[in-house]
C-alpha atoms as an extended CHARMM CRD file, in Angstrom:
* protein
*
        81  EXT
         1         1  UNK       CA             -1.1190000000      -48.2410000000       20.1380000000  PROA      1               0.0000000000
         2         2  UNK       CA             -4.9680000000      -48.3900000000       21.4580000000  PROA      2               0.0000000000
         3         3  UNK       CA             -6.7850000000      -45.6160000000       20.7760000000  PROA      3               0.0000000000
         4         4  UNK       CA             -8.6560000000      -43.7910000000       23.8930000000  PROA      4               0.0000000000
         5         5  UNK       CA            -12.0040000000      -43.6120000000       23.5230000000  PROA      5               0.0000000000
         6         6  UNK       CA            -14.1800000000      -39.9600000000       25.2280000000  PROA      6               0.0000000000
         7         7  UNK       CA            -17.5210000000      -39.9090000000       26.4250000000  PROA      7               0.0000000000
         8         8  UNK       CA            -19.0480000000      -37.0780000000       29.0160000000  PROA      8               0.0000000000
         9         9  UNK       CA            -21.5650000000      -37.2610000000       31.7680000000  PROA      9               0.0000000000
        10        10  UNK       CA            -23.7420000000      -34.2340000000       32.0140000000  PROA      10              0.0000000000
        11        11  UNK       CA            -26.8660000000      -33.1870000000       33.7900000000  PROA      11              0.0000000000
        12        12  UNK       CA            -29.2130000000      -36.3440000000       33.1150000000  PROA      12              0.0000000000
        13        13  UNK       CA            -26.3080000000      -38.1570000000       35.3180000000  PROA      13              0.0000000000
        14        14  UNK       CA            -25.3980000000      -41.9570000000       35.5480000000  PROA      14              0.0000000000
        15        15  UNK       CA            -28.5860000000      -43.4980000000       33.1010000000  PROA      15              0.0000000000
        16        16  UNK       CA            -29.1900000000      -47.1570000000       31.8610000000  PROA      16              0.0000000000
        17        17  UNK       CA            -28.3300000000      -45.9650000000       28.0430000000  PROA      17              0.0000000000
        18        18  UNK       CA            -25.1390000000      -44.3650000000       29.1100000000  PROA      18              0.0000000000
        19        19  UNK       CA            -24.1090000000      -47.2280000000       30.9480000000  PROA      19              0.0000000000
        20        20  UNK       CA            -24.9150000000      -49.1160000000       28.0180000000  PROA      20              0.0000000000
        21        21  UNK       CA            -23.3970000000      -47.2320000000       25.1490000000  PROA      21              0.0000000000
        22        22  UNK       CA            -19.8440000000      -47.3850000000       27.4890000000  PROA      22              0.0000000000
        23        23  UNK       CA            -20.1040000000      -50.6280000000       27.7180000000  PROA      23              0.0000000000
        24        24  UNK       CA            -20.2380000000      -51.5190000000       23.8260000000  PROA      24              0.0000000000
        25        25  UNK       CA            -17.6120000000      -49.1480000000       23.0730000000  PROA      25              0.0000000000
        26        26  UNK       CA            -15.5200000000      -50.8020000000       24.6850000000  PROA      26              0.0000000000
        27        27  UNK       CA            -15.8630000000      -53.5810000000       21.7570000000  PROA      27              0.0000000000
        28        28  UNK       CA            -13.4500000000      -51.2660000000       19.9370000000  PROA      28              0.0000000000
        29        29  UNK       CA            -11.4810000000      -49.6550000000       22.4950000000  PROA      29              0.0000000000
        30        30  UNK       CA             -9.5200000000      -50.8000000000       25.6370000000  PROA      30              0.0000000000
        31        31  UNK       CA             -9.6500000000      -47.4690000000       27.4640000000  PROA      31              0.0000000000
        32        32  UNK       CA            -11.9630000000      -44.8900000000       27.5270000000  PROA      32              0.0000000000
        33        33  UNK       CA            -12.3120000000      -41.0410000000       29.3920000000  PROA      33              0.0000000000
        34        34  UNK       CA            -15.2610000000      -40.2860000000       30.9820000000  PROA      34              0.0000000000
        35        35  UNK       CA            -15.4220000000      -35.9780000000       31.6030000000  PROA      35              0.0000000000
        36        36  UNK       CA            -17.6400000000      -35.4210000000       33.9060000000  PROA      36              0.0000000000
        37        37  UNK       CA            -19.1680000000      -32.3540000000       33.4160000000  PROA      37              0.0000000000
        38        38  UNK       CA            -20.0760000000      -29.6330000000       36.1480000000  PROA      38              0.0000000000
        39        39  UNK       CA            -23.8520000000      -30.1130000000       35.2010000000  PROA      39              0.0000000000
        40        40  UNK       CA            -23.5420000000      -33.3990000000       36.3550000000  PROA      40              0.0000000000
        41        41  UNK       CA            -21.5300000000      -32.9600000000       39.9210000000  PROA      41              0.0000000000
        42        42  UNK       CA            -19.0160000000      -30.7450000000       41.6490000000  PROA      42              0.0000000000
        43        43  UNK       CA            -18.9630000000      -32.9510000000       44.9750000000  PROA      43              0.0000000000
        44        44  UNK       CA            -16.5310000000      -35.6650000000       45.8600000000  PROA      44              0.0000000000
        45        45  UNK       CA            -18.3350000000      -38.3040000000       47.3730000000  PROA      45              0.0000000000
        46        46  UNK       CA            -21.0810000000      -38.2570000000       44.7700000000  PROA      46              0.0000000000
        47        47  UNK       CA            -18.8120000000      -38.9130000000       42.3600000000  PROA      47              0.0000000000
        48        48  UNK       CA            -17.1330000000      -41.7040000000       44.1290000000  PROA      48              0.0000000000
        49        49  UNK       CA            -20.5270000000      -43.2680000000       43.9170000000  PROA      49              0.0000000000
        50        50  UNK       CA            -20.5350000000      -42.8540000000       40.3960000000  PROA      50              0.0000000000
        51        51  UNK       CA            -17.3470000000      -44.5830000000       40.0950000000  PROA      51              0.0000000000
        52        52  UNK       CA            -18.8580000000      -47.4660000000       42.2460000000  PROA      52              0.0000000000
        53        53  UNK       CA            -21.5370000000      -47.8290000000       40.0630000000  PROA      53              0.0000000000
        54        54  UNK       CA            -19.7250000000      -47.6940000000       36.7430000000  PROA      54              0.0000000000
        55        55  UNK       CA            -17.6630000000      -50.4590000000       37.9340000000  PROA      55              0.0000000000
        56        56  UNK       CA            -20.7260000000      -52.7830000000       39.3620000000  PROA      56              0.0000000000
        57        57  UNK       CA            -22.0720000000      -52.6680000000       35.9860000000  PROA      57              0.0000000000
        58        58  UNK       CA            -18.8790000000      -52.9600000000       34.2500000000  PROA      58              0.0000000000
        59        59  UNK       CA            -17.5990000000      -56.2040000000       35.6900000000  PROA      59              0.0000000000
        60        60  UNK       CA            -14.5440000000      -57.0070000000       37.7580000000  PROA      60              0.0000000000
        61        61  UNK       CA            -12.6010000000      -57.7240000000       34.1880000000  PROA      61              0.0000000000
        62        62  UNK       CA            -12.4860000000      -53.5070000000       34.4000000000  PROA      62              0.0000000000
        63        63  UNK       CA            -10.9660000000      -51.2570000000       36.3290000000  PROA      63              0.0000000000
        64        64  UNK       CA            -10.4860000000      -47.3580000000       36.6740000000  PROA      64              0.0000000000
        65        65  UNK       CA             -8.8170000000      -44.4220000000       37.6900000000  PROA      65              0.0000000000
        66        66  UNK       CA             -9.6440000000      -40.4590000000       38.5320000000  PROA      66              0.0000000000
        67        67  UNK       CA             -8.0330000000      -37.5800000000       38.1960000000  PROA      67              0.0000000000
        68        68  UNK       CA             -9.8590000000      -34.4900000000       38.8640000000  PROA      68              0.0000000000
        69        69  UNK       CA            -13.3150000000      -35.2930000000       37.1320000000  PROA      69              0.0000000000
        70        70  UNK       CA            -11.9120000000      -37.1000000000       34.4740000000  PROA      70              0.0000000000
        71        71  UNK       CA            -12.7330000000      -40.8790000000       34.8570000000  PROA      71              0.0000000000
        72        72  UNK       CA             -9.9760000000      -43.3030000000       32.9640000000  PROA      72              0.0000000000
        73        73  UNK       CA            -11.4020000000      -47.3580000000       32.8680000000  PROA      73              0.0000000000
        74        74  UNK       CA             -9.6860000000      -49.7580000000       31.1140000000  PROA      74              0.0000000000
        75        75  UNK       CA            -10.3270000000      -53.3670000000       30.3540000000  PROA      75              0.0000000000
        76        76  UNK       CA             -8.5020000000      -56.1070000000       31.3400000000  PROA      76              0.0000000000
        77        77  UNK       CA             -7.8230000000      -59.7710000000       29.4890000000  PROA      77              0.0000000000
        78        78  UNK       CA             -9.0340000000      -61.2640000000       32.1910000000  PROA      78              0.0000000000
        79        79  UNK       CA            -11.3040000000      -61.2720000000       35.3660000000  PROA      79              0.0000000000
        80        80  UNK       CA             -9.1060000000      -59.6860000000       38.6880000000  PROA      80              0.0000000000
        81        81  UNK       CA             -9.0270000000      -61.8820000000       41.4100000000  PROA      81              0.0000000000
């Protein structure tokens, strides 16, 4: 079984060094939960743009998922077409 990697975005927001640090853990994970907190956003569309930009800096070899303001990604084997 894969173990789920956590992480949480707060009040600095979406940052260079948090997109970096998610990306290299997933170098021992396949999945991990981003919480994002209420210091961070409470409004839906901004956080659809966080999802956006997760994903553009992510690669199309990852994909996600929310649920309430808990963002799931998980990485694929290979690139989605």
């Amino acid at each position: 079984m894969a173990t789920i990697g956590q992480a949480q975005l707060g009040k600095q927001g979406l940052t260079d060094n948090f997109l970096k640090n998610l990306k290299s853990r997933f170098k021992k994970t396949k999945i991990i939960k981003v919480s994002v907190l209420k210091s961070c956003c409470r409004n839906r569309e901004y956080l659809k743009e966080i999802e956006k930009n997760i994903l553009n800096f992510l690669g199309n070899t990852f994909t996600l998922r929310t649920i309430g303001y808990t963002i799931t990604i998980k990485k694929w084997r290979r690139a989605k077409e």
